[in-house]
VOGU-3710 file (C-alpha; in Angstrom, 3 decimals, decimal comma):
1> xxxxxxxxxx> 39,173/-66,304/-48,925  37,333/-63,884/-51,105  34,499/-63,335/-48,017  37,287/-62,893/-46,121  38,338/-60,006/-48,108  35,193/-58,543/-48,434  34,273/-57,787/-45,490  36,623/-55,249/-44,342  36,120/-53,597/-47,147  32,209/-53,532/-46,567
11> xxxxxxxxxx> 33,294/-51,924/-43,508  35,812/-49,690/-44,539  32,494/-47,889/-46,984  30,204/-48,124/-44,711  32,727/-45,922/-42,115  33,484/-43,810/-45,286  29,623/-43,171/-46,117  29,057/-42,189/-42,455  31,744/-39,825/-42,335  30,518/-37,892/-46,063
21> xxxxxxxxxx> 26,773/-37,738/-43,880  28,381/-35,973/-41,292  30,157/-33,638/-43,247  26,875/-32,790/-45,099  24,975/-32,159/-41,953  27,615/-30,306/-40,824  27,725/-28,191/-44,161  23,750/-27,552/-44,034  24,352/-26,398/-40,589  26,984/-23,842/-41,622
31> xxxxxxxxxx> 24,725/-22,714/-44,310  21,062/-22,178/-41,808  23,830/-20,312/-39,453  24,741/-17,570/-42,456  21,562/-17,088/-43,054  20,332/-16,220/-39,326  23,250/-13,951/-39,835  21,912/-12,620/-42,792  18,262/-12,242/-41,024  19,896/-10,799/-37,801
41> xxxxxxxxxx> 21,818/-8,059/-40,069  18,511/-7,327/-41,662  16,395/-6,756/-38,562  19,032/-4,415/-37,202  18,222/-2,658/-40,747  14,890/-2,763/-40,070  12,944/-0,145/-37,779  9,750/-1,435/-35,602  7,753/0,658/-34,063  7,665/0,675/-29,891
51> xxxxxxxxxx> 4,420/-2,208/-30,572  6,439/-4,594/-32,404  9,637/-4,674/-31,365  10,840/-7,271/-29,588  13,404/-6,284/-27,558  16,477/-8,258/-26,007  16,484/-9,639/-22,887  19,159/-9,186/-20,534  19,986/-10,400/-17,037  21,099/-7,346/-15,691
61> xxxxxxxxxx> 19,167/-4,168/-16,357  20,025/-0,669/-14,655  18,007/0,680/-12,410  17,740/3,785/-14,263  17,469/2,188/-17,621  13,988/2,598/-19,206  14,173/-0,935/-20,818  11,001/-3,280/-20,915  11,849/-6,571/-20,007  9,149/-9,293/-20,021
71> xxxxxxxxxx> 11,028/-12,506/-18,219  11,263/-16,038/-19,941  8,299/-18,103/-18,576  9,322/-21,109/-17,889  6,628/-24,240/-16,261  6,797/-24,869/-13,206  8,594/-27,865/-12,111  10,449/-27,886/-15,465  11,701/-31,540/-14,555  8,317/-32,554/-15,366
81> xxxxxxxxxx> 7,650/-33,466/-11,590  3,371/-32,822/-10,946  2,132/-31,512/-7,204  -0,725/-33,526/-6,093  -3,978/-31,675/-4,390  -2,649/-32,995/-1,095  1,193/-31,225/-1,681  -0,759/-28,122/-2,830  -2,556/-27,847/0,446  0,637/-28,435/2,343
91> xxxxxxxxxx> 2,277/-25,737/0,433  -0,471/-23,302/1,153  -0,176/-23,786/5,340  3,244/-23,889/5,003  3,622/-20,846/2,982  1,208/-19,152/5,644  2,741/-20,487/8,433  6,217/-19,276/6,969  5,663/-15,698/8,811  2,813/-16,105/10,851
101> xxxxxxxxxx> 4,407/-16,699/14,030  6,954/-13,178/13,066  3,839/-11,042/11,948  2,317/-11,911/15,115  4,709/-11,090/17,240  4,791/-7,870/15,772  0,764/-7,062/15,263  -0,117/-7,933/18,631  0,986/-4,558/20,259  -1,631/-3,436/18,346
111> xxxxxxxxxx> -4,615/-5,253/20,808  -1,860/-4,705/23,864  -2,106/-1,150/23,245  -5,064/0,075/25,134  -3,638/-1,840/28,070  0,408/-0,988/28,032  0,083/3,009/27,483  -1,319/3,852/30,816  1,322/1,074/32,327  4,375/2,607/31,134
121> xxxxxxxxxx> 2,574/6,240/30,617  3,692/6,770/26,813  2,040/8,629/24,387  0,687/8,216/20,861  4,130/8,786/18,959  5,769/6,433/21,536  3,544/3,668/21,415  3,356/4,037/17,288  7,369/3,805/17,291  6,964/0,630/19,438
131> xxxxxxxxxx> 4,803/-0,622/17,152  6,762/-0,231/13,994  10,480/-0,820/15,682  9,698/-4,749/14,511  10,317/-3,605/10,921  13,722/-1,928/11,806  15,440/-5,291/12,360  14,783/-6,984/9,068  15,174/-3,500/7,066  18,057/-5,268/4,905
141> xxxxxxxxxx> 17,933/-8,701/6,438  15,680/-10,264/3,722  18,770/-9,182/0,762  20,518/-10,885/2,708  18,948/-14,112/3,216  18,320/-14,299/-0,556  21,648/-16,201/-1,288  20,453/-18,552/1,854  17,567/-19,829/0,211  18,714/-20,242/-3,039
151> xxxxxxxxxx> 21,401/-22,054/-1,691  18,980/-23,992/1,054  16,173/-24,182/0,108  12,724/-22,210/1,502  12,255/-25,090/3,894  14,778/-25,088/5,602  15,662/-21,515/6,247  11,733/-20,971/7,239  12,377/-23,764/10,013  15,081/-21,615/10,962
161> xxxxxxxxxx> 13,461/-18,118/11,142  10,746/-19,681/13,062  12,785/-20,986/15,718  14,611/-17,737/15,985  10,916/-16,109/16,771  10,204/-18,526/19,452  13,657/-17,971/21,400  13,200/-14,134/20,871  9,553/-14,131/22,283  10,639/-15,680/25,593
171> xxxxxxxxxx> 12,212/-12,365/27,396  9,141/-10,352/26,365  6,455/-11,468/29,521  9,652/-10,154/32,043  9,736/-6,773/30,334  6,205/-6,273/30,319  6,328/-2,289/31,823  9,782/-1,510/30,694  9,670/0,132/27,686  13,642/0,522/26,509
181> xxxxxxxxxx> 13,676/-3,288/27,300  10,410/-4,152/25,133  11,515/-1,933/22,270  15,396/-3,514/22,298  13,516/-7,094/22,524  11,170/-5,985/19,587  14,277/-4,838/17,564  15,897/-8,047/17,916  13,088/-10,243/17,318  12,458/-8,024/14,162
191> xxxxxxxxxx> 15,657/-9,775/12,145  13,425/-12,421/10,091  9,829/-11,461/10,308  9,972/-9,463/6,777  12,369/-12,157/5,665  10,082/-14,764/5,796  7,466/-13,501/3,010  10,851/-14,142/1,068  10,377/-18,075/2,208  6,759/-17,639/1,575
201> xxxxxxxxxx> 7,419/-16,150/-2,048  10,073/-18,786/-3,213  7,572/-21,685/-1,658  4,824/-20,518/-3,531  6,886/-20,193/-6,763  8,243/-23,343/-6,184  6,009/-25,524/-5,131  2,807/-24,163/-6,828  1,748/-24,729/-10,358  1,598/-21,042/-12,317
211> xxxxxxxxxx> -2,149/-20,626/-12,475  -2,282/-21,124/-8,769  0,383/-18,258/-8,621  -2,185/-15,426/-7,811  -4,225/-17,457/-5,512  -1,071/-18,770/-3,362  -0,024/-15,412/-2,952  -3,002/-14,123/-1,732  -3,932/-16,562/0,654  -0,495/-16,992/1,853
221> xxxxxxxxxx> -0,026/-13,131/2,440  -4,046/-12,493/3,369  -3,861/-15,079/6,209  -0,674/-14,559/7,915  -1,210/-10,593/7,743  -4,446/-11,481/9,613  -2,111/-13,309/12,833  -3,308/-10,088/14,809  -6,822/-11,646/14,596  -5,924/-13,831/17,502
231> xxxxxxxxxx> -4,644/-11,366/19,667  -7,914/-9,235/19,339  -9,832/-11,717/20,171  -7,645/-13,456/22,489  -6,292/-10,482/24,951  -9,381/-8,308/25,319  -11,254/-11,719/26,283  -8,592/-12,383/28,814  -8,026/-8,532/29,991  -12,086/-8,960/30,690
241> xxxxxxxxxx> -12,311/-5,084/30,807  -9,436/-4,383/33,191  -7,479/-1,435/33,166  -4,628/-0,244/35,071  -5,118/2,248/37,759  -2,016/4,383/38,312  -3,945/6,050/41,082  -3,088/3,094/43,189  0,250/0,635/44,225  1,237/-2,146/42,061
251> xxxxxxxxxx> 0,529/-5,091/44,701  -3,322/-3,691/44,379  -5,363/-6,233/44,207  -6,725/-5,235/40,724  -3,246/-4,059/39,654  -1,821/-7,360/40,599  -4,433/-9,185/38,656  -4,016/-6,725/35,554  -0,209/-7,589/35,611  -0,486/-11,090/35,731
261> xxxxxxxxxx> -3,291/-11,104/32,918  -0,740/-8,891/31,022  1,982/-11,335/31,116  -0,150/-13,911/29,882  -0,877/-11,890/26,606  3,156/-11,945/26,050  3,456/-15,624/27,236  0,822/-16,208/23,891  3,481/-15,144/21,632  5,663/-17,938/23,086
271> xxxxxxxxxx> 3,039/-20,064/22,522  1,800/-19,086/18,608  5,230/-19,041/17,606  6,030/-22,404/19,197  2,941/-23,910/16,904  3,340/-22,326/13,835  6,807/-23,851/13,950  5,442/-27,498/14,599  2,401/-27,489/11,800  5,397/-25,824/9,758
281> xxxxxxxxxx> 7,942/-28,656/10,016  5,015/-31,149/9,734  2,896/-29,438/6,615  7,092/-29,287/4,978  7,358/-33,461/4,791  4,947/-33,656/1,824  6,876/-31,036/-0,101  10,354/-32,422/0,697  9,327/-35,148/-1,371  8,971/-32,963/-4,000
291> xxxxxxxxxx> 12,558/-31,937/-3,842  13,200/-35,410/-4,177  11,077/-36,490/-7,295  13,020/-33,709/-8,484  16,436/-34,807/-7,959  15,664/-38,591/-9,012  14,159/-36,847/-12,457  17,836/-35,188/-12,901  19,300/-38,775/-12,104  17,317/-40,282/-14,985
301> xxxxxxxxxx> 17,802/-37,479/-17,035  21,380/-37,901/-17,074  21,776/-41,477/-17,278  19,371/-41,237/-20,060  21,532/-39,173/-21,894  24,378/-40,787/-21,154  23,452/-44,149/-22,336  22,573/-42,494/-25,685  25,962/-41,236/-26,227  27,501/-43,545/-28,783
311> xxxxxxxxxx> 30,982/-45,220/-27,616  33,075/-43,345/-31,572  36,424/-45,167/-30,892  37,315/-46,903/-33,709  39,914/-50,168/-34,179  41,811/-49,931/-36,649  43,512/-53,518/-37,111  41,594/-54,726/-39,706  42,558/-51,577/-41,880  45,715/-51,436/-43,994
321> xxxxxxxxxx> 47,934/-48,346/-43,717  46,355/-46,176/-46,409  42,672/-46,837/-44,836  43,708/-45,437/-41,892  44,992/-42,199/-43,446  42,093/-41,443/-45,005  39,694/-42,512/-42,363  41,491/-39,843/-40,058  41,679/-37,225/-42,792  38,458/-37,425/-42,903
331> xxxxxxxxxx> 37,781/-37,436/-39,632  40,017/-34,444/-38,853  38,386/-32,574/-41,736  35,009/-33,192/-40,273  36,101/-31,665/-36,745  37,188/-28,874/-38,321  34,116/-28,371/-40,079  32,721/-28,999/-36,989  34,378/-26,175/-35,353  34,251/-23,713/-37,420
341> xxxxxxxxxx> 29,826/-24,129/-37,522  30,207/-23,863/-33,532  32,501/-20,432/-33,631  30,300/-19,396/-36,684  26,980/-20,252/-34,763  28,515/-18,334/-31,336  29,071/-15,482/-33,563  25,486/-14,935/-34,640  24,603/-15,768/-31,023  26,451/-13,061/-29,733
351> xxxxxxxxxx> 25,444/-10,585/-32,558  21,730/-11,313/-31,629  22,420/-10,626/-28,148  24,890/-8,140/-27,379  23,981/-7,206/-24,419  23,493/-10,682/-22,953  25,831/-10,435/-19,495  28,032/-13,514/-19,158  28,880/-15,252/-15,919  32,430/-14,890/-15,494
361> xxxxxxxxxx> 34,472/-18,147/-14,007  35,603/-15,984/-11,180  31,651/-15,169/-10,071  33,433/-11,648/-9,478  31,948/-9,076/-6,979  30,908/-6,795/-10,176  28,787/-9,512/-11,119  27,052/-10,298/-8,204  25,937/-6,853/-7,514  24,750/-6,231/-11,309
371> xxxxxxxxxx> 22,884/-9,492/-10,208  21,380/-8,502/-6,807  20,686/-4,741/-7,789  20,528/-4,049/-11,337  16,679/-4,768/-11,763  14,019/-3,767/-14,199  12,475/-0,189/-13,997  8,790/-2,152/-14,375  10,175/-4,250/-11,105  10,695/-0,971/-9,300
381> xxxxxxxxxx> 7,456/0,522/-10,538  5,012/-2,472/-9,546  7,019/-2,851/-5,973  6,672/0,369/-5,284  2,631/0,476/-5,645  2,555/-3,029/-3,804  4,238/-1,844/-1,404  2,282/1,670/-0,401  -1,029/-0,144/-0,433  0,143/-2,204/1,901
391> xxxxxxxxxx> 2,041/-0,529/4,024  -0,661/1,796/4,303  -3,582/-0,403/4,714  -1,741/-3,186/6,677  0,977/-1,181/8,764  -1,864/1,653/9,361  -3,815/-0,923/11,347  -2,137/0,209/15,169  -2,706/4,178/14,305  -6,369/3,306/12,972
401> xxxxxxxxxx> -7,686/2,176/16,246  -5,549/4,903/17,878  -7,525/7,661/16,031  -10,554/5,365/16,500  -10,142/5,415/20,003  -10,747/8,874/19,912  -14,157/9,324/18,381  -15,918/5,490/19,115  -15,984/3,009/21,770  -15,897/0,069/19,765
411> xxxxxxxxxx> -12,138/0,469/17,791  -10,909/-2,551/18,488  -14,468/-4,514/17,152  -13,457/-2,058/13,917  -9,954/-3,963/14,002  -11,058/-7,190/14,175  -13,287/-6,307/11,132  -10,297/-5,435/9,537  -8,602/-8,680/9,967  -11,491/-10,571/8,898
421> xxxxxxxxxx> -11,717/-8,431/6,002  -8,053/-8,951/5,222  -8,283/-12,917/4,996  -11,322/-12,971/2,849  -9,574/-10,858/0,474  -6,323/-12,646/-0,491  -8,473/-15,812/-1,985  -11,317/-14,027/-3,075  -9,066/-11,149/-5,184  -6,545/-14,632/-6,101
431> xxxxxxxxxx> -9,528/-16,620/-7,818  -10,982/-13,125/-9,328  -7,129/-12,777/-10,903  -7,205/-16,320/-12,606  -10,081/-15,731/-13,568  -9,883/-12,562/-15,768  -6,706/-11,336/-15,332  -6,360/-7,211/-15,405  -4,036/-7,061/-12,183  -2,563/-3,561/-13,519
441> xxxxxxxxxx> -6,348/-2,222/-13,659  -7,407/-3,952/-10,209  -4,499/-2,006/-8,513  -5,605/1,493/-9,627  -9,283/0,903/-8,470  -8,219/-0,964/-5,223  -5,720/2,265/-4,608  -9,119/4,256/-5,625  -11,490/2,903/-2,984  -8,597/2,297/-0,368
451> xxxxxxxxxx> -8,991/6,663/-0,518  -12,407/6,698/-0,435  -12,184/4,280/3,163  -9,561/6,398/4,680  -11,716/9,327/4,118  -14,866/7,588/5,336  -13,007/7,438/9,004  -13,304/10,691/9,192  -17,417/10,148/9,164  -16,780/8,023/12,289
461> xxxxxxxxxx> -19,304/10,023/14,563  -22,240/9,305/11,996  -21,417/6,465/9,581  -20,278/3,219/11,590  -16,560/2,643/10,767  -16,914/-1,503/10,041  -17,299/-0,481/6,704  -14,329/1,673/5,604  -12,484/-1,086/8,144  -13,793/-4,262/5,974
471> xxxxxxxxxx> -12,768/-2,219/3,184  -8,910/-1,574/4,253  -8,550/-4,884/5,347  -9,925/-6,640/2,271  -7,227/-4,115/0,361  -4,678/-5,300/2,577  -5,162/-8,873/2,085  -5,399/-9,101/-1,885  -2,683/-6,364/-2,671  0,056/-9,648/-3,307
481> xxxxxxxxxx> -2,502/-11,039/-5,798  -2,603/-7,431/-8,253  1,414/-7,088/-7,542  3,545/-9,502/-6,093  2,421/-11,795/-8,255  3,960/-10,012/-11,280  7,414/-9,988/-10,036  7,824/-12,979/-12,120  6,162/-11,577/-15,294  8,965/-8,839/-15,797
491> xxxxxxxxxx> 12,546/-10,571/-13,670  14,260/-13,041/-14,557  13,986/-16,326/-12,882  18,164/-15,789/-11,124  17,183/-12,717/-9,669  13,600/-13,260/-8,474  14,526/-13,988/-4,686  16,568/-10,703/-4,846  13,238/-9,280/-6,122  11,145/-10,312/-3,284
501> xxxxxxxxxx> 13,917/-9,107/-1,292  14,146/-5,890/-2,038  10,070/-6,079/-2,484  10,473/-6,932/1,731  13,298/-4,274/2,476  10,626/-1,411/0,775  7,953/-2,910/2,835  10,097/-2,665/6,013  10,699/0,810/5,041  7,263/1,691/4,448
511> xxxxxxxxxx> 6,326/0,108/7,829  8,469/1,316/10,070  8,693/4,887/8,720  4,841/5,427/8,338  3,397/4,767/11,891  5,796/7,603/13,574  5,214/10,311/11,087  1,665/9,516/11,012  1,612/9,663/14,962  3,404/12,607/14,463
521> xxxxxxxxxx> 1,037/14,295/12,607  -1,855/13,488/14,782  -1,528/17,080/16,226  -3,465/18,138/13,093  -7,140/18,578/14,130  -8,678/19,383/11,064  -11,506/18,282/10,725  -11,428/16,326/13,659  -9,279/15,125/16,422  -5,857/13,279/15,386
531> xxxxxxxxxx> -7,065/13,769/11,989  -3,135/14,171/10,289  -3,241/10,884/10,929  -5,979/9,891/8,655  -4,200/12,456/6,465  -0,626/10,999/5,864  -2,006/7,913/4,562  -4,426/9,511/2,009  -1,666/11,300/0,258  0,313/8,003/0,730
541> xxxxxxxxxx> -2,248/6,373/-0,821  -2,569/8,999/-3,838  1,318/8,294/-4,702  1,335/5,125/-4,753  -1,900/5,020/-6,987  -0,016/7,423/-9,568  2,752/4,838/-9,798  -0,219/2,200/-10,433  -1,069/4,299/-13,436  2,177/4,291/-14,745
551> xxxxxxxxxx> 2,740/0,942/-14,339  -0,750/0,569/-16,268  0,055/2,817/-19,284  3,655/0,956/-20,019  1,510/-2,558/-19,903  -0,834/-1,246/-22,271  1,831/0,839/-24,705  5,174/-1,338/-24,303  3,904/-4,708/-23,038  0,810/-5,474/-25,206
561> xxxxxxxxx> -1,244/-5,997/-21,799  0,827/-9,061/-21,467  1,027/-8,082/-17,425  -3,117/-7,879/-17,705  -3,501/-11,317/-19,043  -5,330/-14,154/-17,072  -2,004/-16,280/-16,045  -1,245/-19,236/-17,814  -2,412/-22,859/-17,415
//
């Protein structure tokens, strides 16, 4: 009888000893939370000078706000889940392949050129508005697939895009002299092509490990910018020097066989689009797997955690009246203790970040536009010089062997050594980046020599132009290593798809505004013929390396050259 009466109250101790524990945990807790009070009072006290201070992050930063934001670097695949060498490769072709089939579409008027102007009897400004009429379609279309692929994925909204290129490219071959018809067509099929380097961006985020960052960018961007490489050598191998004679009827016998060769160059975009979309879907398996080690690592994660939680109920019919009362005055003591350390802990959370935007319940439409526009002035800054380089040494390309044209007889061998230029230069510049970093410095002396080259064209005549053409391309291909790539480094990881959004909508504008002007302008002579041409992108060129500078100077004053550090392992 007397073990019997023992052991409940062995019990009832060992219940009352656990209970005093957690109410001195929950003390010591209380007491480390007045203290970060106490230390978060003080540093507002405190003044640091612009190199010390650390300054709060926040989600949501206006536009005009000169606040420097460096964003939380987090690893990727923070569930722990590792790519293997064969799901890197994938990613790399299928980030390529994301908006090679669109940029190919649209580059290829620039080797159809020489052949469609005497066809449909347009001029330079004409044929420079065709050219850059692609862009107009996607000007805003890649804000607003930005919810689409956070909500499906970069996969499958790049399958999507893709098949949307090969539908549009079908009408194209039965246009072929019609110039309203080719330039509605080209509008159309322009909805996704900017868009996808939005697909390519979040697959290369995604998918890549963060030292890899620089290189994926570059050889994802280098390559597909290049998709006009086919169609110069391609289309003047199958033209095989013919030219259209207006001189003479249509059903001409060299007429007829110019036409038919013609429509053959547009049947090629059916049939580039129609295989970038099957290596796409193919090169995507590997990576869907991904997506699933990721989902079973959240599984195990949560039954993990829910196995440790500890089943607290308690039975109380081995306790007399009495026990019980204390045993839940204790207990309700303790959750009040309990309580009050939470609302005392918020409190000092909130006081350490004031400006820290909360997500209402709602998800109101305030919210989602501070969200989708209210970026960082750096973001605006870096975007900005990204996207004049390559607007002008990418979306120049058309205009360059236009001015060509005018001096040389071998432009379009100068545009091919453009395009050969431009995919050497995305993995060389990538693997320079990883190795020592200084992508703020790299810009200004890639904006530097991309002057020089532009000015070299003008030495046509005596110096041969492969050089200053190597030159723009290789500028063209590594500009997403020295500033895409540091989109991440100063946005936050919920906004970085609007980011590369708005990174594509500036890039639209750049590309579809540039070519007209500039073909505008070619009725400036000095020193040469077409020379304004030349011209508009210099000065381009000289903005956007001022805003390089800038961008430079804050790294060095406000970010401790954290934005010219060799990214992380």
């Amino acid at each position: 009888m007397k073990q019997k009466q023992k052991a409940p109250k062995s019990r009832r101790l060992e219940m009352m000893e656990s209970v005093q524990k957690m109410q001195v945990k929950h003390y010591k807790r209380a007491n480390i939370s007045s203290r970060m009070s106490n230390q978060s009072r003080m540093s507002h006290q405190t003044n640091f000078t612009s190199k010390t201070q650390v300054t709060l992050r926040t989600n949501h930063v206006p536009v005009f706000a000169n606040e420097r934001q460096i964003s939380k670097q987090i690893p990727k695949n923070e569930e722990s889940v590792e790519s293997s060498g064969f799901e890197i490769l994938c990613c790399f072709i299928a980030g390529t392949l994301a908006s090679f089939s669109g940029l190919y579409i649209g580059d290829s008027i620039a080797a159809q050129q020489t052949y469609i102007q005497p066809l449909m009897g347009v001029d330079d400004s004409q044929i420079g508005f065709l050219a850059s009429c692609i862009f107009l379609g996607s000007l805003f279309m890649p804000l607003v697939c930005a919810p689409f692929i956070d909500k499906y994925g970069p996969i499958k909204c790049g399958i999507f895009m893709n098949i949307y290129n090969v539908i549009l490219c079908i009408p194209m071959p039965f246009f072929y002299r019609n110039y309203n018809a080719l330039l509605g067509i080209r509008l159309i099929a322009g909805a996704f092509p900017e868009a996808t380097f939005s697909v390519q961006s979040a697959m290369v985020v995604k998918y890549l490990p963060k030292r890899l960052e620089s290189l994926g960018f570059g050889i994802c961007m280098s390559v597909a910018t290049s998709a006009n490489l086919i169609s110069f050598f391609i289309i003047p191998a199958l033209m095989d020097e013919l030219m259209y004679d207006s001189t003479q009827a249509d059903d001409a016998v060299t007429n007829v066989q110019f036409i038919s060769v013609l429509k053959t160059t547009y049947w090629m975009n059916v049939y580039v689009s129609l295989a970038s979309l099957m290596v796409f879907i193919l090169t995507c398996i590997p990576l869907l797997k991904i997506d699933k080690k990721i989902e079973m690592k959240k599984l195990e994660e949560l039954k993990q955690n829910q196995s440790e939680n500890k089943d607290d109920s308690m039975n109380f019919d081995d306790f007399e009246d009495n026990e019980v009362n204390q045993i839940l005055t204790a207990h309700i003591e303790e959750q009040l203790i309990n309580n009050q350390s939470k609302k005392h802990i918020q409190d000092v959370m909130s006081q350490l970040q004031p400006l820290k935007q909360r997500i209402p319940n709602n998800f109101s439409i305030m919210y989602f536009a501070k969200k989708v526009f209210f970026l960082p002035l750096d973001y605006w800054l870096i975007c900005s010089a990204f996207c004049l380089l390559l607007s002008c040494c990418y979306g120049a390309q058309t205009l360059i062997i236009t001015y060509l044209n005018n001096h040389i007889s071998y432009a379009d061998t100068a545009g091919i050594v453009r395009s050969v230029a431009s995919i050497l230069g995305g993995p060389i510049c990538g693997a320079f980046v990883s190795w020592i970093g200084q992508r703020p410095l790299l810009n200004i002396i890639f904006f530097a020599l991309a002057i020089v080259s532009f000015a070299l064209l003008f030495l046509s005549q005596s110096l041969p132009s492969y050089i200053p053409a190597f030159f723009i391309g290789f500028f063209d291909g590594s500009s997403a290593t020295v500033g895409k790539s540091l989109f991440s480094y100063v946005v936050e990881p919920s906004q970085l798809n609007n980011a590369y959004a708005f990174g594509g909508i500036m890039l639209n504008i750049g590309q579809f505004a540039f070519p007209p002007v500039a073909g505008a302008l070619s009725l400036i002579n000095v020193p040469d013929e077409s020379a304004g041409i030349i011209w508009f992108y210099i000065i381009m060129l000289i903005v956007g390396m001022g805003i390089s500078i800038v961008v430079f100077i804050r790294d060095k004053r406000y970010f401790n050259g954290v934005l010219s550090k060799v990214p992380e392992i």
